[in-house]
mmJSON file of the N, C-alpha and C atoms, coordinates in Angstrom:
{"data_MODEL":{"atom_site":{
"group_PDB":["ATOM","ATOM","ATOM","ATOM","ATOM","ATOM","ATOM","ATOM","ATOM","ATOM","ATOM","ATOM","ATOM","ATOM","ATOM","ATOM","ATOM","ATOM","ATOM","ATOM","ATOM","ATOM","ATOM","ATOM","ATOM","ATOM","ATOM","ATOM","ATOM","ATOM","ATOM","ATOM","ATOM","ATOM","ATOM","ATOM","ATOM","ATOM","ATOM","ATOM","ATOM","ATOM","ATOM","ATOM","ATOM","ATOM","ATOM","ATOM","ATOM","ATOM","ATOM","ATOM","ATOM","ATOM","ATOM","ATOM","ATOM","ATOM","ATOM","ATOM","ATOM","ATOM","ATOM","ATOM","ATOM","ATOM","ATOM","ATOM","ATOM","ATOM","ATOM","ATOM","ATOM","ATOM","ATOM","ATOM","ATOM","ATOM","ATOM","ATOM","ATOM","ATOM","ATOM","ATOM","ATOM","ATOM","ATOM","ATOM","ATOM","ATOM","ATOM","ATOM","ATOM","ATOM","ATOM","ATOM","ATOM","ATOM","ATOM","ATOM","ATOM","ATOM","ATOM","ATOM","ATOM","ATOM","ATOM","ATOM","ATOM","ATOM","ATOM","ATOM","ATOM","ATOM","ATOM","ATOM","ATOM","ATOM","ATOM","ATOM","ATOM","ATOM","ATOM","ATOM","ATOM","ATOM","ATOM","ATOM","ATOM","ATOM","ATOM","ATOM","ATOM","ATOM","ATOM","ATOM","ATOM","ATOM","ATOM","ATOM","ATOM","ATOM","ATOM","ATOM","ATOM","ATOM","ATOM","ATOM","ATOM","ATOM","ATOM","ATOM","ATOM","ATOM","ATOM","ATOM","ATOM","ATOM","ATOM","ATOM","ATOM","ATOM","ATOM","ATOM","ATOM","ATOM","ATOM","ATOM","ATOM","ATOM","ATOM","ATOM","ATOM","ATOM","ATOM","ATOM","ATOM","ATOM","ATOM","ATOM","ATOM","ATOM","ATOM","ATOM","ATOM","ATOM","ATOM","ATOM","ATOM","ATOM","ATOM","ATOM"],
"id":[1,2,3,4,5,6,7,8,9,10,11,12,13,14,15,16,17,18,19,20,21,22,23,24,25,26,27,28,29,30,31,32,33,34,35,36,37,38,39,40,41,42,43,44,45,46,47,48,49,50,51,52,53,54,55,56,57,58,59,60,61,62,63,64,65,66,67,68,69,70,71,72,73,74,75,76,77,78,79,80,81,82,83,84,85,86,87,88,89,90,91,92,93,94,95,96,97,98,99,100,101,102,103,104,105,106,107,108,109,110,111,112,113,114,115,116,117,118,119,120,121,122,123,124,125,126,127,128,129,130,131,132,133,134,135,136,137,138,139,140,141,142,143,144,145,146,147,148,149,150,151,152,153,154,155,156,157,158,159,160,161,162,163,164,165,166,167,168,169,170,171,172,173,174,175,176,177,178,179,180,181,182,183,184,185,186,187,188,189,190,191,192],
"type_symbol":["N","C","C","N","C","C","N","C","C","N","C","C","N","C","C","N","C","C","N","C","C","N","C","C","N","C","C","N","C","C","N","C","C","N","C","C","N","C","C","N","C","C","N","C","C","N","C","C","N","C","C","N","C","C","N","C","C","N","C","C","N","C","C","N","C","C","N","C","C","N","C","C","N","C","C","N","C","C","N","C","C","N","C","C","N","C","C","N","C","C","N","C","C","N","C","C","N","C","C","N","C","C","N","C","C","N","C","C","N","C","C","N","C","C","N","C","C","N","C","C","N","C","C","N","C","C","N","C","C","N","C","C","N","C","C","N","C","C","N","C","C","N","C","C","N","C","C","N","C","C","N","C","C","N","C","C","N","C","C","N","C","C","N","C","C","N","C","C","N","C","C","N","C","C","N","C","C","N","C","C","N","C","C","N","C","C","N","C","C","N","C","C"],
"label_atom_id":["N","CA","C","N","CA","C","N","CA","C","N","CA","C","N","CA","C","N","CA","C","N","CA","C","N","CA","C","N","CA","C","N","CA","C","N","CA","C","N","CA","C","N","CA","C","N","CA","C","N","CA","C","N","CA","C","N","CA","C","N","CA","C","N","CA","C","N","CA","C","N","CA","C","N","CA","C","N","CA","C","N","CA","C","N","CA","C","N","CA","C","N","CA","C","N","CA","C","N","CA","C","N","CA","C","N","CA","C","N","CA","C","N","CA","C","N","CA","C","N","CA","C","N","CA","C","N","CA","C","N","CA","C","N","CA","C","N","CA","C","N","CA","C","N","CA","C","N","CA","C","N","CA","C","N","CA","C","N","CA","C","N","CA","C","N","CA","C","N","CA","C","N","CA","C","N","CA","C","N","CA","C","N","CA","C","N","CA","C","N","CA","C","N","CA","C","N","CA","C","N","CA","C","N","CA","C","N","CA","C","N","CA","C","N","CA","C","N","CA","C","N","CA","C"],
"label_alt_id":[null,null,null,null,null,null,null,null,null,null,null,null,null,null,null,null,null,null,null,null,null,null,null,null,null,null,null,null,null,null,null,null,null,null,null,null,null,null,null,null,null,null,null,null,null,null,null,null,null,null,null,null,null,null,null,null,null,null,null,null,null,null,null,null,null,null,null,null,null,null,null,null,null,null,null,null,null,null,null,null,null,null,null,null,null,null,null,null,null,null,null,null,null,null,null,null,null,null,null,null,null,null,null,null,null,null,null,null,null,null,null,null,null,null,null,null,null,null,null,null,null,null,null,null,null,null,null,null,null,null,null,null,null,null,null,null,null,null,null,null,null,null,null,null,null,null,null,null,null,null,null,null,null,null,null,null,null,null,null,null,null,null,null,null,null,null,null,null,null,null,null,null,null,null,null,null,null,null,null,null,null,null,null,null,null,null,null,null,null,null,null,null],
"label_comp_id":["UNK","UNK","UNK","UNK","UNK","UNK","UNK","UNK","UNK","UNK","UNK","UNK","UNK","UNK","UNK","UNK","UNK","UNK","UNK","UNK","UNK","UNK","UNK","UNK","UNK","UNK","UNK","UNK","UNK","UNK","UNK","UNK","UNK","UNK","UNK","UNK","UNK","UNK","UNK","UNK","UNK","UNK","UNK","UNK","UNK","UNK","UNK","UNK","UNK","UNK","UNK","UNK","UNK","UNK","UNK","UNK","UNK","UNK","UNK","UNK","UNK","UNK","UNK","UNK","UNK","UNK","UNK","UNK","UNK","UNK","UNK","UNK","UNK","UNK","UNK","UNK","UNK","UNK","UNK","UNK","UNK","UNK","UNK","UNK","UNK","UNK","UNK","UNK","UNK","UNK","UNK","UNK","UNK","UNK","UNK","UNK","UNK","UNK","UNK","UNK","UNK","UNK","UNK","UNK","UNK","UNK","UNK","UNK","UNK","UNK","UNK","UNK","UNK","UNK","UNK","UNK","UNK","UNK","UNK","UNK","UNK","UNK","UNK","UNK","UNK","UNK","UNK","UNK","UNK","UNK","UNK","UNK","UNK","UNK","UNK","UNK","UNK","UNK","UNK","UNK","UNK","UNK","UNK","UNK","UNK","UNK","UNK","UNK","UNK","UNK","UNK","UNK","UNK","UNK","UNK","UNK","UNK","UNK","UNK","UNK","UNK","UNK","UNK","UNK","UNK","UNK","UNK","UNK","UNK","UNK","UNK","UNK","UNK","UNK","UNK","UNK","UNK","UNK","UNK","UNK","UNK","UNK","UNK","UNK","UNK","UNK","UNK","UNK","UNK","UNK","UNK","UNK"],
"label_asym_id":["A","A","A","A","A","A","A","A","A","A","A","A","A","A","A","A","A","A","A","A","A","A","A","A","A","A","A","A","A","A","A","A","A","A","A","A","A","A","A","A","A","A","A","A","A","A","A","A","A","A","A","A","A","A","A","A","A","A","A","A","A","A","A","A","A","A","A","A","A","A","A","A","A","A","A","A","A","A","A","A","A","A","A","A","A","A","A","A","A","A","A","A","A","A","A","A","A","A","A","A","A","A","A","A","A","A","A","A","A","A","A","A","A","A","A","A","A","A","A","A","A","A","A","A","A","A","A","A","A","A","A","A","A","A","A","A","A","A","A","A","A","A","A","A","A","A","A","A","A","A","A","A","A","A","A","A","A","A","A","A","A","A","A","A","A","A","A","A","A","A","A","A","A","A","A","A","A","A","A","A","A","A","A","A","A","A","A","A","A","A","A","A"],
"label_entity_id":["1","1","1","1","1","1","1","1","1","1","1","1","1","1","1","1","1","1","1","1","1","1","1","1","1","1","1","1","1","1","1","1","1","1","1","1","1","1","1","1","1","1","1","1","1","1","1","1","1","1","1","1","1","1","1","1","1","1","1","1","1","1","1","1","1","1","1","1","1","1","1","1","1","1","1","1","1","1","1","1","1","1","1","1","1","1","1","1","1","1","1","1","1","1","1","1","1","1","1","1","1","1","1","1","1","1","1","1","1","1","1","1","1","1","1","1","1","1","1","1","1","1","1","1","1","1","1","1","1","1","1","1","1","1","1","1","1","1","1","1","1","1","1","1","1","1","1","1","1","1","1","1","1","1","1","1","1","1","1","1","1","1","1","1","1","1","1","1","1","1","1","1","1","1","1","1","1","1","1","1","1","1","1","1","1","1","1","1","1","1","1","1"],
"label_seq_id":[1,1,1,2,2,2,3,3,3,4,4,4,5,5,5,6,6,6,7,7,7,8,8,8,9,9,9,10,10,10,11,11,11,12,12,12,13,13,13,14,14,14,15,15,15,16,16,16,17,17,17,18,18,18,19,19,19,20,20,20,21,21,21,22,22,22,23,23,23,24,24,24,25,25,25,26,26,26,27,27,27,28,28,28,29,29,29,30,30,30,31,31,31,32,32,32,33,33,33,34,34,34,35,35,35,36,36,36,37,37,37,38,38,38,39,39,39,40,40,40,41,41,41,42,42,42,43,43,43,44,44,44,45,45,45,46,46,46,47,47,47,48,48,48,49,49,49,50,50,50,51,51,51,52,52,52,53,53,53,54,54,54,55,55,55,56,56,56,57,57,57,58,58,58,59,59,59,60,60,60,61,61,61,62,62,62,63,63,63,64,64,64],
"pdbx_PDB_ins_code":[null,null,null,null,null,null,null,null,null,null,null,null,null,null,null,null,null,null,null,null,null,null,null,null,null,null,null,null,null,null,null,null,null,null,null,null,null,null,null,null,null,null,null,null,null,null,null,null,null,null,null,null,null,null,null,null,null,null,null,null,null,null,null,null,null,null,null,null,null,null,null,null,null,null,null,null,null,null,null,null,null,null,null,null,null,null,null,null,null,null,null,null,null,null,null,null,null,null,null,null,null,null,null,null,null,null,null,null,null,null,null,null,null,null,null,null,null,null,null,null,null,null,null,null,null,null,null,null,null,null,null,null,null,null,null,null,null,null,null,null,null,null,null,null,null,null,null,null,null,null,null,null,null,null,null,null,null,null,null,null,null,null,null,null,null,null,null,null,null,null,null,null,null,null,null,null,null,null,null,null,null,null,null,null,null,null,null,null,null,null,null,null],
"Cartn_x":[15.04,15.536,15.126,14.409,14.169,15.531,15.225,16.24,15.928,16.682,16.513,17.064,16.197,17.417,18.479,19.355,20.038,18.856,18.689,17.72,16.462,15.972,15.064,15.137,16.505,16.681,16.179,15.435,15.097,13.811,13.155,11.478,10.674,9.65,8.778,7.21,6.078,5.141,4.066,3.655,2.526,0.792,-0.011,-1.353,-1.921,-1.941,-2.702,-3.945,-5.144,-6.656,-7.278,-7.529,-8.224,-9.732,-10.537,-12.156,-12.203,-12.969,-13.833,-15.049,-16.106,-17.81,-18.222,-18.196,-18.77,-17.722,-16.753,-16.12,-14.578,-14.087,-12.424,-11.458,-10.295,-9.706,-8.502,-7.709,-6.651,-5.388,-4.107,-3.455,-1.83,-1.034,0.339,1.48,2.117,3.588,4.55,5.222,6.702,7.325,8.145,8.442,9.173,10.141,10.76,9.739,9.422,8.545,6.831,6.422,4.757,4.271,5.519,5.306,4.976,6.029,6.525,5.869,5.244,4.017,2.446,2.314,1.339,1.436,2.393,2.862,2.536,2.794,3.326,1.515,1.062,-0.3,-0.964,-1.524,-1.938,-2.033,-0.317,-0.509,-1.488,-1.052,-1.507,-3.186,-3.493,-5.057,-5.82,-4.696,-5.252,-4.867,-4.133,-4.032,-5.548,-5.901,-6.936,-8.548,-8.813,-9.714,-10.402,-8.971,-9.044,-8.481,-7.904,-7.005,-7.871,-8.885,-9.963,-11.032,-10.975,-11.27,-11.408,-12.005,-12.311,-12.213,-10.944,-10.966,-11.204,-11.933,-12.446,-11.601,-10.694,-9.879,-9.114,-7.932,-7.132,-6.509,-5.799,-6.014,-4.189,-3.51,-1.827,-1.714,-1.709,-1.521,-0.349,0.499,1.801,1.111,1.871,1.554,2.411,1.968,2.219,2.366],
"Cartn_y":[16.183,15.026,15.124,14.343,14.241,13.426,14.38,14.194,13.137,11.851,11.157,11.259,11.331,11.234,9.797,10.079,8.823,7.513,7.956,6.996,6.866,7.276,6.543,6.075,5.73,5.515,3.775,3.466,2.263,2.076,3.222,2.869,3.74,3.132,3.654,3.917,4.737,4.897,4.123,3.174,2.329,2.861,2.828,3.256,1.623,1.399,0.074,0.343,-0.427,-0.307,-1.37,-1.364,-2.721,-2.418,-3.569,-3.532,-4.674,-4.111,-4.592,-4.659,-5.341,-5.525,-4.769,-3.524,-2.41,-0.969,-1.005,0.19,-0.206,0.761,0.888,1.575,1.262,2.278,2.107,3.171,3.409,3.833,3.713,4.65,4.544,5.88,5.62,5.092,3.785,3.005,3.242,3.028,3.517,2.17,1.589,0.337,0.089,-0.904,-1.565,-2.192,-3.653,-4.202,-4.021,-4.946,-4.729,-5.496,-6.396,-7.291,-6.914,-6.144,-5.042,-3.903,-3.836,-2.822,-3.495,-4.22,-5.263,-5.722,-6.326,-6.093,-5.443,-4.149,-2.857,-2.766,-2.548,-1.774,-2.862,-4.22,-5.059,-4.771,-4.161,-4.564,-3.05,-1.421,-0.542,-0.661,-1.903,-1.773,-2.49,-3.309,-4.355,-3.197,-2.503,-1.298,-0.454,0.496,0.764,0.086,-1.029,-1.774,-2.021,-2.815,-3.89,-5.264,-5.619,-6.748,-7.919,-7.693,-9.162,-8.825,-7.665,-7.907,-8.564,-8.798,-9.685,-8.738,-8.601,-7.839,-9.219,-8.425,-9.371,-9.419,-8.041,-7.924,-6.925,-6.998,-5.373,-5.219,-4.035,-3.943,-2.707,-3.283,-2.287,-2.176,-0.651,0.22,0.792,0.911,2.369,3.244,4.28,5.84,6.465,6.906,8.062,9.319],
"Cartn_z":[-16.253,-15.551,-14.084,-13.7,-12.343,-11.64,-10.353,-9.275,-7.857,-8.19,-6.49,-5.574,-4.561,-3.072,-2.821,-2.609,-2.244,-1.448,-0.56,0.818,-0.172,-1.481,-2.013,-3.304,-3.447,-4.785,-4.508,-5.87,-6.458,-5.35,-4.838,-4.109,-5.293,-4.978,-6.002,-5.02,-5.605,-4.454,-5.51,-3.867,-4.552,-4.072,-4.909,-4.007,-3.956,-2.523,-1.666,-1.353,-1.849,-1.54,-1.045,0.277,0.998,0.952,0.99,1.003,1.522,2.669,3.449,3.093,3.683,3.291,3.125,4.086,3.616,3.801,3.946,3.642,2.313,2.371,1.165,1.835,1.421,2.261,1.694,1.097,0.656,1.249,0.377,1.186,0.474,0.325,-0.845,0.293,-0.546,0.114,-0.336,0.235,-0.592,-0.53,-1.813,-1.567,-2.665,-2.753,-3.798,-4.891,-4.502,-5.092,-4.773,-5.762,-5.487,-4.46,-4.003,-3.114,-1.439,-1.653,-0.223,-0.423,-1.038,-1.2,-0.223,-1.349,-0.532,0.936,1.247,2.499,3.475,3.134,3.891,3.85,2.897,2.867,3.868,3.724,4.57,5.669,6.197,7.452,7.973,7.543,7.579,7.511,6.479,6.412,8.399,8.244,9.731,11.027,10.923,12.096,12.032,10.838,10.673,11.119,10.028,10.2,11.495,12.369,13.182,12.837,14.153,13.71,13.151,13.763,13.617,12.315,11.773,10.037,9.601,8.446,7.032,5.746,5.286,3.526,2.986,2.109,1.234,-0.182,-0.239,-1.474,-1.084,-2.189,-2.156,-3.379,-3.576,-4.814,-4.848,-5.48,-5.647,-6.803,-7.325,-8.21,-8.38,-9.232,-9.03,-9.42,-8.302,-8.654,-9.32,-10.514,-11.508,-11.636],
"occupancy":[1.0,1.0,1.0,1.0,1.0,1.0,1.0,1.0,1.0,1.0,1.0,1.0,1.0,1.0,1.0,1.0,1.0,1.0,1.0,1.0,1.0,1.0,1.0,1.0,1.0,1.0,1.0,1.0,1.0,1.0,1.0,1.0,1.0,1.0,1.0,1.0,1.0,1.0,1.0,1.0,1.0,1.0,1.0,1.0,1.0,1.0,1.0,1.0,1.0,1.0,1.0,1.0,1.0,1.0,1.0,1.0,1.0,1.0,1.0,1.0,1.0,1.0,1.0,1.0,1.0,1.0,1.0,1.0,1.0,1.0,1.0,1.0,1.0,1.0,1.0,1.0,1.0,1.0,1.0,1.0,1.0,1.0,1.0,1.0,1.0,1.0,1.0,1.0,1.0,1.0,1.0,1.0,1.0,1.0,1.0,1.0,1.0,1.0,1.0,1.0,1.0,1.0,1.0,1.0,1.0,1.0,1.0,1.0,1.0,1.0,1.0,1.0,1.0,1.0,1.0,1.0,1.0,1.0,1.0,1.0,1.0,1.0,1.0,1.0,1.0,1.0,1.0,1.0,1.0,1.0,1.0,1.0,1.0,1.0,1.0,1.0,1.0,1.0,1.0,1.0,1.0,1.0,1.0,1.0,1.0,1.0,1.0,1.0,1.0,1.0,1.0,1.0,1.0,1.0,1.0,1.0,1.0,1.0,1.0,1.0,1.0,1.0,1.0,1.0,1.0,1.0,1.0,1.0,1.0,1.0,1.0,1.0,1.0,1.0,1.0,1.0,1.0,1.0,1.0,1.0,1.0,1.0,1.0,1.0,1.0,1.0,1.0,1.0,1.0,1.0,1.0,1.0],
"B_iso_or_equiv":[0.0,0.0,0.0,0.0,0.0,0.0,0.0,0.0,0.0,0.0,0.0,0.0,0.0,0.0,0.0,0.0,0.0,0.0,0.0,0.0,0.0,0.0,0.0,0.0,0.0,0.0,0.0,0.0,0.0,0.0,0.0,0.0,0.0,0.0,0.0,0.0,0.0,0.0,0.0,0.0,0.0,0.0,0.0,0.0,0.0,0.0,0.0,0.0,0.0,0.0,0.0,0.0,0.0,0.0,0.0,0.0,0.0,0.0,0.0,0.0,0.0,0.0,0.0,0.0,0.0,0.0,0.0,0.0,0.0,0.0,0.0,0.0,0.0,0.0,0.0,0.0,0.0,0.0,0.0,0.0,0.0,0.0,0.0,0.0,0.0,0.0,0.0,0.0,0.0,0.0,0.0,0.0,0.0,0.0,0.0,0.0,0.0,0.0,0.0,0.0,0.0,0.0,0.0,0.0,0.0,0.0,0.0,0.0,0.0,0.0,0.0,0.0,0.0,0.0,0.0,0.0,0.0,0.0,0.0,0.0,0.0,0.0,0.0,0.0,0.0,0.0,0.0,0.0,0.0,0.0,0.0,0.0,0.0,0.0,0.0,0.0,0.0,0.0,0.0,0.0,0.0,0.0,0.0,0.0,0.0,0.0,0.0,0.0,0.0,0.0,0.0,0.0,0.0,0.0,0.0,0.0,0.0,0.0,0.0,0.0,0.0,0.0,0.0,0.0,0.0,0.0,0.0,0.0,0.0,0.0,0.0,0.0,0.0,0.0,0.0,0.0,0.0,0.0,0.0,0.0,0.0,0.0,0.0,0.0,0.0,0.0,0.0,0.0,0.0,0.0,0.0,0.0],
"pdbx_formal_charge":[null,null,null,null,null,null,null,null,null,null,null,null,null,null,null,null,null,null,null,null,null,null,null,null,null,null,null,null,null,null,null,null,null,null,null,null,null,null,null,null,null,null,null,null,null,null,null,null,null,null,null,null,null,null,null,null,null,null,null,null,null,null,null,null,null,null,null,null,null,null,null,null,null,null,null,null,null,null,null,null,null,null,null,null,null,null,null,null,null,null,null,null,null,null,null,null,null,null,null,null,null,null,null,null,null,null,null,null,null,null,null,null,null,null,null,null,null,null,null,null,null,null,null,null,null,null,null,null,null,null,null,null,null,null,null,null,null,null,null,null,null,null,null,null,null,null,null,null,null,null,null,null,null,null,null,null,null,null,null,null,null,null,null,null,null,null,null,null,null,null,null,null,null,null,null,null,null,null,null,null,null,null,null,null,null,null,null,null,null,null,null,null],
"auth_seq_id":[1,1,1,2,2,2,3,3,3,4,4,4,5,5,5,6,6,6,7,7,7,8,8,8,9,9,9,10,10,10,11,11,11,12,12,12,13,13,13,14,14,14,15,15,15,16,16,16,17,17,17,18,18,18,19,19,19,20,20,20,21,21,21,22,22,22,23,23,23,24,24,24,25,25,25,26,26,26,27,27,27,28,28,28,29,29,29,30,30,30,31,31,31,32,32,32,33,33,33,34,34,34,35,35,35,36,36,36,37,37,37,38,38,38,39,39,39,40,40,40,41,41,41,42,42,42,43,43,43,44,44,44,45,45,45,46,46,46,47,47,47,48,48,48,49,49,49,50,50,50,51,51,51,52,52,52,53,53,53,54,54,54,55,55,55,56,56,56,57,57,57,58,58,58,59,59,59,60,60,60,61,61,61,62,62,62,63,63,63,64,64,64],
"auth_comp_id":["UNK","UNK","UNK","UNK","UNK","UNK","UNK","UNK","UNK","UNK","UNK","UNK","UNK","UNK","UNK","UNK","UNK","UNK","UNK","UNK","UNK","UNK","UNK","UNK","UNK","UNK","UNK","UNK","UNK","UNK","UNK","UNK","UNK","UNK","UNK","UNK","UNK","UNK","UNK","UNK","UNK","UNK","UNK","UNK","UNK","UNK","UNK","UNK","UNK","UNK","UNK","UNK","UNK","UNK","UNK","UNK","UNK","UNK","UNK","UNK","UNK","UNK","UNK","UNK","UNK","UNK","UNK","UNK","UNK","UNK","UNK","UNK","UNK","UNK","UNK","UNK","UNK","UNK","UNK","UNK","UNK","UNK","UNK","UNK","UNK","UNK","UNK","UNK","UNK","UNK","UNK","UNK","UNK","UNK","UNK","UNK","UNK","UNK","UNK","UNK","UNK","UNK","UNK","UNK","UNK","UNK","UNK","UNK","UNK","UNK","UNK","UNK","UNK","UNK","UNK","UNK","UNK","UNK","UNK","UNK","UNK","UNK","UNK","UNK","UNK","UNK","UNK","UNK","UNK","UNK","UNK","UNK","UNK","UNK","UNK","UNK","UNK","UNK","UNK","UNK","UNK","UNK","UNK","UNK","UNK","UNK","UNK","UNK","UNK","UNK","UNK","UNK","UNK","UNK","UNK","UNK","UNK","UNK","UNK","UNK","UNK","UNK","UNK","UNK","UNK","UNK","UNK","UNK","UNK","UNK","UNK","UNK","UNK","UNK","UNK","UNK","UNK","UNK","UNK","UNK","UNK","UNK","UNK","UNK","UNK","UNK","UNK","UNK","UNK","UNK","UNK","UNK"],
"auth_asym_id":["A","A","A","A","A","A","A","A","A","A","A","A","A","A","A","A","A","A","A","A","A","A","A","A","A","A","A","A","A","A","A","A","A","A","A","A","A","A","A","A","A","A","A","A","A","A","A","A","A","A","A","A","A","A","A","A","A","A","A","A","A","A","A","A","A","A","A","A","A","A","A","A","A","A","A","A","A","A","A","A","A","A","A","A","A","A","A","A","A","A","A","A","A","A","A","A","A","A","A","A","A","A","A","A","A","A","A","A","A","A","A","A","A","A","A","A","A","A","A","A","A","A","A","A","A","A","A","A","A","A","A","A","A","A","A","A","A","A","A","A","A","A","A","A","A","A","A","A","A","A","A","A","A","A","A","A","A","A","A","A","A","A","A","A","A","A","A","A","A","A","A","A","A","A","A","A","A","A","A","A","A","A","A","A","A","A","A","A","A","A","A","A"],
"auth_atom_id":["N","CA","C","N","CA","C","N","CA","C","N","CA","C","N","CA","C","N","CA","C","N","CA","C","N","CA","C","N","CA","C","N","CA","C","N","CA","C","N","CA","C","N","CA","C","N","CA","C","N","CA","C","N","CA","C","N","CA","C","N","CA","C","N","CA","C","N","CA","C","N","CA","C","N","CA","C","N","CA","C","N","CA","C","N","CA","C","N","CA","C","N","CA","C","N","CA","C","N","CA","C","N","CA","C","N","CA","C","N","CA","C","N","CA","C","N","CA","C","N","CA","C","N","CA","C","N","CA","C","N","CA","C","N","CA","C","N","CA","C","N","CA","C","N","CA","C","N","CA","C","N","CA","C","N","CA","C","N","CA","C","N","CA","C","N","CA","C","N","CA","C","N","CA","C","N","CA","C","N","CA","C","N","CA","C","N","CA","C","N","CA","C","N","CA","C","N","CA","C","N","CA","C","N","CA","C","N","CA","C","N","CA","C","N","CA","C","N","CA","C","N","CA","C"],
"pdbx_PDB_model_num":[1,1,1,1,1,1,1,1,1,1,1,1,1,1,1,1,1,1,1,1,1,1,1,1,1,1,1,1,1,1,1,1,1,1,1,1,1,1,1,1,1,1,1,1,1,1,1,1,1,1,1,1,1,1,1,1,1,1,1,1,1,1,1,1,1,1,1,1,1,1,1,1,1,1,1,1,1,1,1,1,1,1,1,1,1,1,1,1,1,1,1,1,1,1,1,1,1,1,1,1,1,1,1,1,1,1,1,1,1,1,1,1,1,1,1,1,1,1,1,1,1,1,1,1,1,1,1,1,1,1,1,1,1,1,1,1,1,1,1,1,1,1,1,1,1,1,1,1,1,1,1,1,1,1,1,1,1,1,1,1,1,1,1,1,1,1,1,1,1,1,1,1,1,1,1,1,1,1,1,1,1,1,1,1,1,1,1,1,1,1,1,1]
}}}
């Protein structure tokens, strides 16, 4: 039986993958939904990138 911490009960870890034209870039969220996953990763990809980017796609997985 796996054990949760109180402060993360009902998050789950999402892996978020943004692509750009020519690079990818990943990275694991911690989040309720896939929504707030997405979210969360977006904004992490536009810190990285640059605010003035163009993804062309992204891509939210749960991690297993």
């Amino acid at each position: 039986m796996k054990k949760q911490l109180p402060h993360l009960s009902g998050r789950r870890q999402w892996v978020y993958t943004a692509y750009s034209q020519h690079y990818n870039w990943s990275t694991i969220v911690v989040a309720r939904t896939i929504q707030e996953a997405r979210r969360a990763g977006y904004y992490e990809a536009k810190k990285v990138f640059g605010n003035h980017a163009t993804l062309q796609r992204d891509n939210v997985r749960e991690l297993v």
